[in-house]
C-alpha positions as CSV (number, residue, x, y, z in Angstrom):
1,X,-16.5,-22.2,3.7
2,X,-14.2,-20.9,6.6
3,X,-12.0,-18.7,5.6
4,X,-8.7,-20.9,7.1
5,X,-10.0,-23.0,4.1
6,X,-9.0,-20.5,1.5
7,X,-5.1,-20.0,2.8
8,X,-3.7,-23.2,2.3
9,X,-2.8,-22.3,-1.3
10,X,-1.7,-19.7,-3.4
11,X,-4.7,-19.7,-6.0
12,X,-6.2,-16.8,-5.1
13,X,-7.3,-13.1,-6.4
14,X,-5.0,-10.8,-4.4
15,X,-2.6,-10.0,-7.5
16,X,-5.5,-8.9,-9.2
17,X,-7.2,-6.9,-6.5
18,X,-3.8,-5.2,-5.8
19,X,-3.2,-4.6,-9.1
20,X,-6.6,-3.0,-9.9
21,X,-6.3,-0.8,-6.9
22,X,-3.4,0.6,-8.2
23,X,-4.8,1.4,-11.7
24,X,-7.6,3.0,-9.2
25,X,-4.8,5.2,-7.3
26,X,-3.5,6.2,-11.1
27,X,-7.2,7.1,-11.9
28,X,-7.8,9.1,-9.0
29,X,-4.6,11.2,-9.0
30,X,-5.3,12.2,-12.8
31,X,-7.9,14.6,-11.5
32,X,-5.7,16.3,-8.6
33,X,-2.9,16.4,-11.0
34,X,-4.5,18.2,-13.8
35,X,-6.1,20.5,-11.7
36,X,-3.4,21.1,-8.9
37,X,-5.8,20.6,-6.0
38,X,-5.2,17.7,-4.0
39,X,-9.2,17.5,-3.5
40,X,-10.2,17.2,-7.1
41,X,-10.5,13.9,-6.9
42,X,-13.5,11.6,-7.3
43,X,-15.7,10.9,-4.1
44,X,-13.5,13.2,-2.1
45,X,-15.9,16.1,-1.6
46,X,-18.7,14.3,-1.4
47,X,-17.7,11.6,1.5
48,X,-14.3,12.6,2.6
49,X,-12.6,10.0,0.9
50,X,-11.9,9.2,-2.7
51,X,-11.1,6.1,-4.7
52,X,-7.4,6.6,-3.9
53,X,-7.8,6.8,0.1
54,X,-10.2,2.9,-0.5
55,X,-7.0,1.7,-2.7
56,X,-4.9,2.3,-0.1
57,X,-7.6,0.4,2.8
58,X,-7.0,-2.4,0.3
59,X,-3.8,-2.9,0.5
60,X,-2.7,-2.5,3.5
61,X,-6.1,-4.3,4.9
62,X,-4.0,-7.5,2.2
63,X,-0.9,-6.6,3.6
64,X,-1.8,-6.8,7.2
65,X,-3.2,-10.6,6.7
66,X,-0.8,-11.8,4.3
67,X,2.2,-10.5,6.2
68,X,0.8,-12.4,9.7
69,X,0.8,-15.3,7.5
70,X,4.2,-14.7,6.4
71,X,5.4,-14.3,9.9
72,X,3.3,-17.1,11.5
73,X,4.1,-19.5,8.9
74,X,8.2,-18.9,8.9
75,X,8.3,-18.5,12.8
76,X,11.9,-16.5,12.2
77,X,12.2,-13.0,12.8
78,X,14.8,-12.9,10.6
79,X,13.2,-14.3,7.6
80,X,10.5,-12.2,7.7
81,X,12.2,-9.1,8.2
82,X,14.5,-10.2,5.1
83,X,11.4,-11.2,3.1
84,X,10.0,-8.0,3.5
85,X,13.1,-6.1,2.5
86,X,13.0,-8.2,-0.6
87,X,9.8,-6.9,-1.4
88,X,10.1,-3.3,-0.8
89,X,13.1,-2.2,-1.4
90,X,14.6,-3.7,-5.2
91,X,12.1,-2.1,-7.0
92,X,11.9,1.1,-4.6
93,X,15.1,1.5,-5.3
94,X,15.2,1.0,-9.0
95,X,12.0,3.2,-9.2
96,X,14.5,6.4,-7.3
97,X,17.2,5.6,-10.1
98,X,14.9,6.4,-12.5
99,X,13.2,9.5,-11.3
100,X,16.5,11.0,-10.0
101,X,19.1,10.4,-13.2
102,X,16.1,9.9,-16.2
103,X,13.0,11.8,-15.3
104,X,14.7,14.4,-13.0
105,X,17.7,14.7,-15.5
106,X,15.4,15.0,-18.4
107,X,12.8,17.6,-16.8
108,X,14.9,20.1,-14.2
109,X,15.0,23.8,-15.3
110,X,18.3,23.4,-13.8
111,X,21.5,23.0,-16.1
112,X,22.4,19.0,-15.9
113,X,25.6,19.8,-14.0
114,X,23.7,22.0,-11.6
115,X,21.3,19.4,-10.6
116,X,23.6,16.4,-10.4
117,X,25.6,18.7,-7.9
118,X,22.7,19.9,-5.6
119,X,22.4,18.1,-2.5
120,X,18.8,18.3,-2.8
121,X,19.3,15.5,-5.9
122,X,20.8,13.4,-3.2
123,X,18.6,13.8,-0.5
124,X,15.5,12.7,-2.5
125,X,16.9,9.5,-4.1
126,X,19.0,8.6,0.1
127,X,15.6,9.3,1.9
128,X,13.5,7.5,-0.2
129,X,15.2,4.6,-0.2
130,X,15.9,4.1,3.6
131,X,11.7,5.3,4.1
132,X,12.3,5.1,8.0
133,X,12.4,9.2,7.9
134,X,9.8,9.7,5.8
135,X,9.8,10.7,2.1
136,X,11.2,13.7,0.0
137,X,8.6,15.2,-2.6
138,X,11.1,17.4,-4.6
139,X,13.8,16.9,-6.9
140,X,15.7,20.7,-7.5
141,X,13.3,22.1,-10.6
142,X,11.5,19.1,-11.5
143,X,8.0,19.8,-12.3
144,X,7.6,23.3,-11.5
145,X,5.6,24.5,-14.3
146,X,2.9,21.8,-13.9
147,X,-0.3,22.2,-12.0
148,X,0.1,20.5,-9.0
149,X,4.0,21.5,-8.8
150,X,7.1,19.9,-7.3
151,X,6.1,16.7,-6.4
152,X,7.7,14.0,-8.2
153,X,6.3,11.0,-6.7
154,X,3.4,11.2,-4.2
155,X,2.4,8.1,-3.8
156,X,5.3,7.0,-1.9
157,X,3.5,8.8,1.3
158,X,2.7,5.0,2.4
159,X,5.6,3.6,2.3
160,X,7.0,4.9,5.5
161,X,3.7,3.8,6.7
162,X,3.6,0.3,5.5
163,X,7.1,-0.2,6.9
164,X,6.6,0.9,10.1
165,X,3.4,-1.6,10.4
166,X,5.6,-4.6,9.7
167,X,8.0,-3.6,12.4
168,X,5.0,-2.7,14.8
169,X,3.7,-6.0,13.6
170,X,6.7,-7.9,14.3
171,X,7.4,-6.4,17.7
172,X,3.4,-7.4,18.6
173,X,3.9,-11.1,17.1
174,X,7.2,-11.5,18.8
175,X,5.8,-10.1,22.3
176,X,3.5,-12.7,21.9
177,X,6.1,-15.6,21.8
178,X,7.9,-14.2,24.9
179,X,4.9,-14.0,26.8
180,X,2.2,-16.5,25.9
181,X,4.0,-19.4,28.1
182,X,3.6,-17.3,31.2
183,X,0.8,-15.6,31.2
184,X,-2.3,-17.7,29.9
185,X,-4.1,-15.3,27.9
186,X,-1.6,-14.0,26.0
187,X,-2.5,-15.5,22.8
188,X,-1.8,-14.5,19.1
189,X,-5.7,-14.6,19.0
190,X,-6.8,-12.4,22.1
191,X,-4.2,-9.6,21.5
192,X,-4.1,-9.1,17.7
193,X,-8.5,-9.1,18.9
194,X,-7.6,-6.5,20.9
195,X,-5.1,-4.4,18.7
196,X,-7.7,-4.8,16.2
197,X,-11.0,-3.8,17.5
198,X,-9.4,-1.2,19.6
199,X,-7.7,0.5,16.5
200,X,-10.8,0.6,14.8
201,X,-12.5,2.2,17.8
202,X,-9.7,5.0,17.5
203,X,-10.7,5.6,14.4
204,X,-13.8,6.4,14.7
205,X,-13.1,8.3,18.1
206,X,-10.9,10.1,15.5
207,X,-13.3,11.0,12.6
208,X,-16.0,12.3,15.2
209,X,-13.7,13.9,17.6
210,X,-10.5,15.4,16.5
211,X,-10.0,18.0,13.9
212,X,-8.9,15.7,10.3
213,X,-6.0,17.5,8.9
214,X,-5.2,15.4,5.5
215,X,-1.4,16.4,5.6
216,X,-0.8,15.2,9.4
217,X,0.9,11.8,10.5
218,X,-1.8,11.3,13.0
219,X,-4.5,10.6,11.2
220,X,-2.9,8.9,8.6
221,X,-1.6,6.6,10.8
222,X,-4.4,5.6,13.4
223,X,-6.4,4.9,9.6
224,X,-3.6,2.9,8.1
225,X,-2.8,1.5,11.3
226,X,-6.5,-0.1,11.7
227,X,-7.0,-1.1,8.4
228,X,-3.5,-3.2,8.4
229,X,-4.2,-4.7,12.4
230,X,-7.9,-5.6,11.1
231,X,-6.3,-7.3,8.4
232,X,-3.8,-8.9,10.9
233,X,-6.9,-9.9,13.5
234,X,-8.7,-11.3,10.5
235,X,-5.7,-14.0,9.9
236,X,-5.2,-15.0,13.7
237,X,-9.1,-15.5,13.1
238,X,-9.6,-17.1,10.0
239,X,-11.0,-20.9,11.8
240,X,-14.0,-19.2,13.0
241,X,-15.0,-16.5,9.8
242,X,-17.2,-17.6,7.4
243,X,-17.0,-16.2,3.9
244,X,-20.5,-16.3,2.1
245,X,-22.1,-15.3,-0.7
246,X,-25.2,-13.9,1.7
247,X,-23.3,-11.9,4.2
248,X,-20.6,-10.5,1.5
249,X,-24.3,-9.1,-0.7
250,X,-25.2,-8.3,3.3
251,X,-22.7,-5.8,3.9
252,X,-22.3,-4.5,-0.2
253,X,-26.1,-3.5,-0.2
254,X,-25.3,-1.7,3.7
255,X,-22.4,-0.1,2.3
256,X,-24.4,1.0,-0.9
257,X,-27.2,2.2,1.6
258,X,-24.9,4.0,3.9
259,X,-23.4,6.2,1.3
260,X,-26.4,8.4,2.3
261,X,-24.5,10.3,4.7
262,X,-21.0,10.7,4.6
263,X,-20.3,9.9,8.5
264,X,-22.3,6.7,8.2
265,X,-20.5,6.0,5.2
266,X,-17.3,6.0,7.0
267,X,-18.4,3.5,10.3
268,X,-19.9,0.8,8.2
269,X,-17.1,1.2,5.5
270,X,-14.6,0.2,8.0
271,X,-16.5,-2.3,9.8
272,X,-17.0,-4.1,6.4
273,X,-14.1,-3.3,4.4
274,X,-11.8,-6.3,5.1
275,X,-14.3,-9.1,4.8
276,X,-15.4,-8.1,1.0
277,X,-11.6,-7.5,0.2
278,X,-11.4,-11.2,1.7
279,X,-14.3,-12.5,0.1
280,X,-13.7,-11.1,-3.3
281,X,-9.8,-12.3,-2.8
282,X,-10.9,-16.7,-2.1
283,X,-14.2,-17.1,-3.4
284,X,-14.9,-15.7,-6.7
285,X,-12.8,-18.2,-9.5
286,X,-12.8,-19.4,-12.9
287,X,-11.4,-17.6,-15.7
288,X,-9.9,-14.3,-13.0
289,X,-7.6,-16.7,-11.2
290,X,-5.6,-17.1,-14.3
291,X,-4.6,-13.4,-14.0
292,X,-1.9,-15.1,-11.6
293,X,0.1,-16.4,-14.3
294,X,0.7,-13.1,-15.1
295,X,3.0,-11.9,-12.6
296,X,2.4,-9.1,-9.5
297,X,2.6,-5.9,-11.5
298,X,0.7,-3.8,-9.1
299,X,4.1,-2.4,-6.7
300,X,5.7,-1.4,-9.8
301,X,2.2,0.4,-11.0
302,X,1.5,2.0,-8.2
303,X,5.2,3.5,-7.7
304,X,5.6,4.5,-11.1
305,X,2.3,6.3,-11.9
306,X,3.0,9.5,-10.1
307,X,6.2,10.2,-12.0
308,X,5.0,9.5,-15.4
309,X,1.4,11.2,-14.7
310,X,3.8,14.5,-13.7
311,X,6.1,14.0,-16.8
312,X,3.2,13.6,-19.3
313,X,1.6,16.7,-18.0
314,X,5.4,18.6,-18.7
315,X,5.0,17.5,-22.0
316,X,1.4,18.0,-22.9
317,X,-0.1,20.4,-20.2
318,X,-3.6,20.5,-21.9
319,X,-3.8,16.8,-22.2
320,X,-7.7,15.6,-21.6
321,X,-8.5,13.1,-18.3
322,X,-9.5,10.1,-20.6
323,X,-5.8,10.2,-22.4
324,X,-3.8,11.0,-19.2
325,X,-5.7,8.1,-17.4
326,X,-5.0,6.1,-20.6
327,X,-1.1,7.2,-21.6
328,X,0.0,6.9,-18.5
329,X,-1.6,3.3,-17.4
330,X,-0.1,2.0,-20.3
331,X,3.4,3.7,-20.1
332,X,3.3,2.8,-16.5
333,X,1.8,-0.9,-17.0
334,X,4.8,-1.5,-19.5
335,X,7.2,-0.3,-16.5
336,X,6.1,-1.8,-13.6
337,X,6.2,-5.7,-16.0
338,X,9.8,-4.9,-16.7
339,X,10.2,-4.3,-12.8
340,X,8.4,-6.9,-12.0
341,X,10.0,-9.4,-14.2
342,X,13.7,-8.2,-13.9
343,X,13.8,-6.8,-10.3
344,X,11.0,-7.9,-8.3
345,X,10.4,-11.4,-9.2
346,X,14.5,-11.7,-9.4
347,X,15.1,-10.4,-6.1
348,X,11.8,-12.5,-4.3
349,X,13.6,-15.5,-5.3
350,X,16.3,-15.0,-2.5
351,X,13.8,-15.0,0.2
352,X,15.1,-18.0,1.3
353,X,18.8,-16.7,1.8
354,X,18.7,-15.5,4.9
355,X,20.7,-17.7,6.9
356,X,23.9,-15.6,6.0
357,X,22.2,-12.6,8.7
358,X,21.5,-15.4,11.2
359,X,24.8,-16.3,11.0
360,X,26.1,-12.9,11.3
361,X,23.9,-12.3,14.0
362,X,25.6,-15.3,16.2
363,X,29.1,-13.9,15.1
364,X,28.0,-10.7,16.4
């Protein structure tokens, strides 16, 4: 079946892909946290990546086609923008009140009074909800004694990223409209083609060619960039790809095959990422679908981990791999359903309220 097939409803396997790449990202960080070397993670010596850096490919290679559908199908700038602040930014924010007055209260060296008057306190929690400058790491003596100290929620790294992507995005899609009744080839089609072929060939001009520093933006962002726009070019695309059982066992046994050589590894990774994350998101049903009814628990996991992974470590600082992985999925896992189901969910429900910024946009 075409893949256009598969969109026209909801019943479909992305809450569950999501959610088990989060558990992945939780997995992957145990090792870097207990050791306190950000490369002690599984696969990362090996082929310059680990499981955490593919968790991330996925959802932003999900995020860049579901949110072209969002924006394609509601035609408003405005209601996409205010969808998408729906979905960040509740349980982002709800996630900051609880490392900055529970888990950094709780785990400073600092006296209480101390840290709730330190500006640092303030910085973290203003920062990382706006996302638009970046994150903050540090809250004032949280998790110093730990191995991989300071850091009180690393995974929000993507955030700025994914943010910036929707408002690239949006720019892109709303170019398009401007221009597509002037100039003839201007189509949603041809350019998000374009973007997305092109970012993937900066890429790999990228990996060969440049020096790959993990901590700088660059990199990051030509990778993230590519993954979301292929994700993006997939959805403009979607009357003319086929999703079959024989090409998605194709290009699983190629990527198997290629994990030979860690540079090979990378180009057919990337060049067949998005259709298994596609395939294994439509076609595969039954009994997994009903994972759904569940609820979208994998924001909430995957901005939660970090925090509890660094507090369980405070507490028990010889704690094995097997219980950190397994204390703090479940501690987390209880977390992100109470976000989901008294934030997340809560606030989604409004995404229809946007008329009240259209209107204060005309007033304007």
């Amino acid at each position: 079946m075409l893949l256009s097939e598969h969109t026209s409803n909801r019943d479909n396997n992305f809450n569950l892909l999501r959610f088990i790449a989060a558990f992945v990202v939780l997995y992957t960080h145990s090792f870097s946290l207990l050791s306190g070397d950000i490369y002690d993670e599984p696969l990362r010596r090996a082929m310059d990546m680990s499981l955490g850096d593919i968790a991330v490919d996925i959802f932003f290679v999900t995020s860049g086609f579901l949110i072209t559908s969002s924006y394609l199908n509601r035609g408003n700038l405005i209601a996409f923008a205010w969808a998408r602040i729906l979905r960040i930014y509740p349980g982002l924010i709800v996630a900051m009140i609880f490392c900055v007055f529970f888990i950094g209260v709780w785990f400073t060296s600092l006296s209480t009074s101390d840290y709730l008057t330190d500006p640092q306190t303030y910085q973290y929690f203003f920062k990382n909800i706006i996302l638009f400058f970046g994150v903050e790491y540090n809250l004032p003596g949280v998790f110093l004694s730990v191995p991989y100290a300071s850091p009180v929620n690393g995974s929000l790294w993507t955030l700025p990223y994914e943010v910036r992507m929707y408002a690239i995005l949006a720019f892109i899609l709303a170019t398009i409209v401007f221009l597509r009744k002037k100039i003839a080839f201007i189509t949603f089609k041809n350019i998000l083609l374009f973007v997305g072929l092109f970012s993937l060939v900066i890429l790999f001009v990228n990996h060969f060619y440049t020096l790959r520093e993990t901590s700088s933006f660059l990199p990051k962002f030509i990778r993230l960039f590519s993954v979301f726009f292929v994700g993006a070019m997939f959805y403009v695309w979607k009357d003319s790809i086929k999703l079959s059982y024989k090409w998605f066992i194709i290009f699983a046994v190629l990527l198997v095959v290629s994990s030979i050589h860690k540079d090979v590894f990378f180009i057919v990774y990337y060049l067949v990422l998005a259709y298994i994350i596609f395939f294994l998101a439509y076609v595969p049903s039954g009994f997994i679908r009903k994972f759904n009814y569940l609820g979208d628990y994998s924001y909430g996991l995957y901005i939660y981990a970090f925090p509890v992974q660094q507090s369980l470590l405070a507490i028990y600082p010889n704690i094995s791999i097997f219980n950190m992985v397994l204390v703090s999925f479940t501690i987390t896992l209880i977390l992100s359903i109470l976000s989901w189901h008294l934030v997340e969910k809560k606030f989604l429900k409004m995404k229809n309220n946007y008329k009240f910024i259209e209107n204060i946009f005309k007033k304007s």
